[in-house]
C-alpha positions as CSV (number, residue, x, y, z in Angstrom):
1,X,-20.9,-60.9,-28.5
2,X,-18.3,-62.9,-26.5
3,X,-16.1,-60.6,-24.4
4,X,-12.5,-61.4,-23.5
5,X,-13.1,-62.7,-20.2
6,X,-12.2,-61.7,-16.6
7,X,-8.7,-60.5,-15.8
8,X,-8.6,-59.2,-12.9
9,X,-9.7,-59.5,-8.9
10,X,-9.4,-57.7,-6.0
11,X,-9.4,-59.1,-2.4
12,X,-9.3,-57.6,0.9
13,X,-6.9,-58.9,2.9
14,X,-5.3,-58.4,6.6
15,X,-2.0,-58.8,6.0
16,X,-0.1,-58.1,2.8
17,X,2.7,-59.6,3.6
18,X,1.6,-62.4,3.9
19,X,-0.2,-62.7,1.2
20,X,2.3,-61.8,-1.1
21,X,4.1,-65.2,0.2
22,X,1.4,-67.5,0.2
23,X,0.7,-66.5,-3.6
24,X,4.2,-66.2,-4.9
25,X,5.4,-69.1,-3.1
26,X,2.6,-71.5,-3.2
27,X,1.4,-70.2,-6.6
28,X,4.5,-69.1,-8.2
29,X,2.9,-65.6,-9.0
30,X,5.1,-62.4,-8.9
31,X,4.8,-58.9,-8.1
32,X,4.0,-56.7,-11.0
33,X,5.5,-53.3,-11.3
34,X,3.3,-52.3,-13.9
35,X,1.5,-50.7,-12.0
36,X,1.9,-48.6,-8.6
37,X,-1.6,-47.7,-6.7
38,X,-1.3,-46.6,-3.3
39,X,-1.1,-49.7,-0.9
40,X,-2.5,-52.4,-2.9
41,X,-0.2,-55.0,-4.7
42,X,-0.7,-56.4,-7.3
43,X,0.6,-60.2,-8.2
44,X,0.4,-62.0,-11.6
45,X,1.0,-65.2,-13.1
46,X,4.6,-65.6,-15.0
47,X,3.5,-65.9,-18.9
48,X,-0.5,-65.1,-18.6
49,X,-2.9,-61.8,-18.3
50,X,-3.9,-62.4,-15.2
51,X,-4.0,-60.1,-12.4
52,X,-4.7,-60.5,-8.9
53,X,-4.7,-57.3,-6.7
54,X,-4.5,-57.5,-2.6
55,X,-6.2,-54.7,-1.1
56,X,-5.0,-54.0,2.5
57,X,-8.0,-52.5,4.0
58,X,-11.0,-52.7,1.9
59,X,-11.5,-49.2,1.5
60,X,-8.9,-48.0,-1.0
61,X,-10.4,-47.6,-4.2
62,X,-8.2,-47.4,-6.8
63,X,-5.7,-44.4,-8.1
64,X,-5.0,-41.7,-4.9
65,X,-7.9,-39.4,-5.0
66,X,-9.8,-42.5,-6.5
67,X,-12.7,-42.4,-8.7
68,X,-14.2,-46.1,-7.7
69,X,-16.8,-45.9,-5.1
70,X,-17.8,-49.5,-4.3
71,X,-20.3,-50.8,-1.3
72,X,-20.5,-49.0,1.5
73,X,-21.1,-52.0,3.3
74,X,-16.8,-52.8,2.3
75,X,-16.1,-49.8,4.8
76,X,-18.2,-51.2,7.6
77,X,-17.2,-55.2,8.1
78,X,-14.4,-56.9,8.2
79,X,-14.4,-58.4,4.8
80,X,-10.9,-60.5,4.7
81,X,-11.6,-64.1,4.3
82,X,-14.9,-64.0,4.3
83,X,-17.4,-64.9,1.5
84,X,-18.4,-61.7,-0.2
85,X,-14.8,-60.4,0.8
86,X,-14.1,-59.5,-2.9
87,X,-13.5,-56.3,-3.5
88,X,-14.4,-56.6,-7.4
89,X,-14.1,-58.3,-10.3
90,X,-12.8,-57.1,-13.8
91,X,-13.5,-57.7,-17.3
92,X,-11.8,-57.0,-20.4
93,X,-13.6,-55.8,-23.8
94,X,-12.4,-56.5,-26.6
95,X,-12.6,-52.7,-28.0
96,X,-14.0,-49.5,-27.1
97,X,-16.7,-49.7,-29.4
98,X,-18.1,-52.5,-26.8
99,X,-17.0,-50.6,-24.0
100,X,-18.9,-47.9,-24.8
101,X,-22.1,-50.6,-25.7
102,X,-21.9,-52.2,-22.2
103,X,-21.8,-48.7,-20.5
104,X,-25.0,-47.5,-22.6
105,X,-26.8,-50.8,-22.4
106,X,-26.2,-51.6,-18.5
107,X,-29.1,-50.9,-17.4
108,X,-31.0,-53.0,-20.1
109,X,-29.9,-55.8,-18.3
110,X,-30.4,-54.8,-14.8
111,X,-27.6,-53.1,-13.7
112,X,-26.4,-49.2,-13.1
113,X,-23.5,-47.3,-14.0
114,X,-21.4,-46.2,-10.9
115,X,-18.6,-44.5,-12.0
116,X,-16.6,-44.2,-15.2
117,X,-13.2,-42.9,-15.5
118,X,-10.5,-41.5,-17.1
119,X,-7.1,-41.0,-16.2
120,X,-5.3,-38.4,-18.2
121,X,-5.7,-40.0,-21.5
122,X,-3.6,-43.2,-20.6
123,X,-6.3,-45.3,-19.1
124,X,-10.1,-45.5,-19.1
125,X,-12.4,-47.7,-16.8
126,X,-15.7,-47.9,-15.8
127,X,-17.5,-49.7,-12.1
128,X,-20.8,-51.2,-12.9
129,X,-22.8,-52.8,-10.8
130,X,-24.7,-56.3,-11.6
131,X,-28.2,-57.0,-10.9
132,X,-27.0,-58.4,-7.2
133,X,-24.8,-55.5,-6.7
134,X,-21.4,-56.2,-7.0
135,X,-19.0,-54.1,-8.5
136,X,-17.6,-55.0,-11.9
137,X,-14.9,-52.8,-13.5
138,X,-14.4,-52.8,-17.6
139,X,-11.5,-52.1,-19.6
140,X,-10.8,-52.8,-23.4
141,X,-8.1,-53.5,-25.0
142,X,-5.5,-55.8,-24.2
């Protein structure tokens, strides 16, 4: 099975401001308003799938009352700019039927399930974590 690839990440950063100008204007990436999570912000490249999220503190987790629970080590350093300052990474599926085979075979291939979840019917996403422990959420579709 080849999947779709990655197409998202999610950095910490200290200043979001700032950010948002370096990317945009170095970069030409915009602001998405597709979608509105709290305090992150979330960039993309004009004419591609690509997503790049900027996470002001580290510890916000996705949608308020947030069903990602990643490292607990993200809530204890000061992770912006540093290697190992990446919040996640994402990767799309192709369909659910793969979705649901990464999510029952995980652990075959030395990782866990950490959370999966479901938003009302109008999105569903799952945290894994790989054999090192980083976080990696799925989606399908797209």
């Amino acid at each position: 099975m080849i999947g779709k690839g990655i197409f998202h990440t999610n950095i910490v950063v200290r200043d979001v401001k700032r950010s948002v100008r370096f990317y945009t204007g170095l970069f030409g990436m915009e602001v998405s308003n597709f979608i509105k999570d709290g305090d992150l912000v979330f960039l993309k490249t004009p004419g591609r799938n690509d997503l790049l999220t900027l996470n002001p503190t580290g510890v916000t987790f996705g949608f308020p009352g947030g069903c990602s629970r990643e490292s607990e080590r993200e809530l204890k350093e000061n992770l912006p700019g540093v290697q190992g300052g990446v919040s996640h990474f994402g990767y799309m599926l192709p369909n659910k039927e793969e979705y649901e085979r990464v999510i029952a075979s995980v652990g075959e291939f030395g990782g866990r399930l950490l959370t999966r979840c479901e938003h009302g019917g109008l999105l569903s996403h799952t945290y894994l974590a790989d054999p090192d422990g980083y976080t990696v959420e799925i989606h399908y579709g797209g």
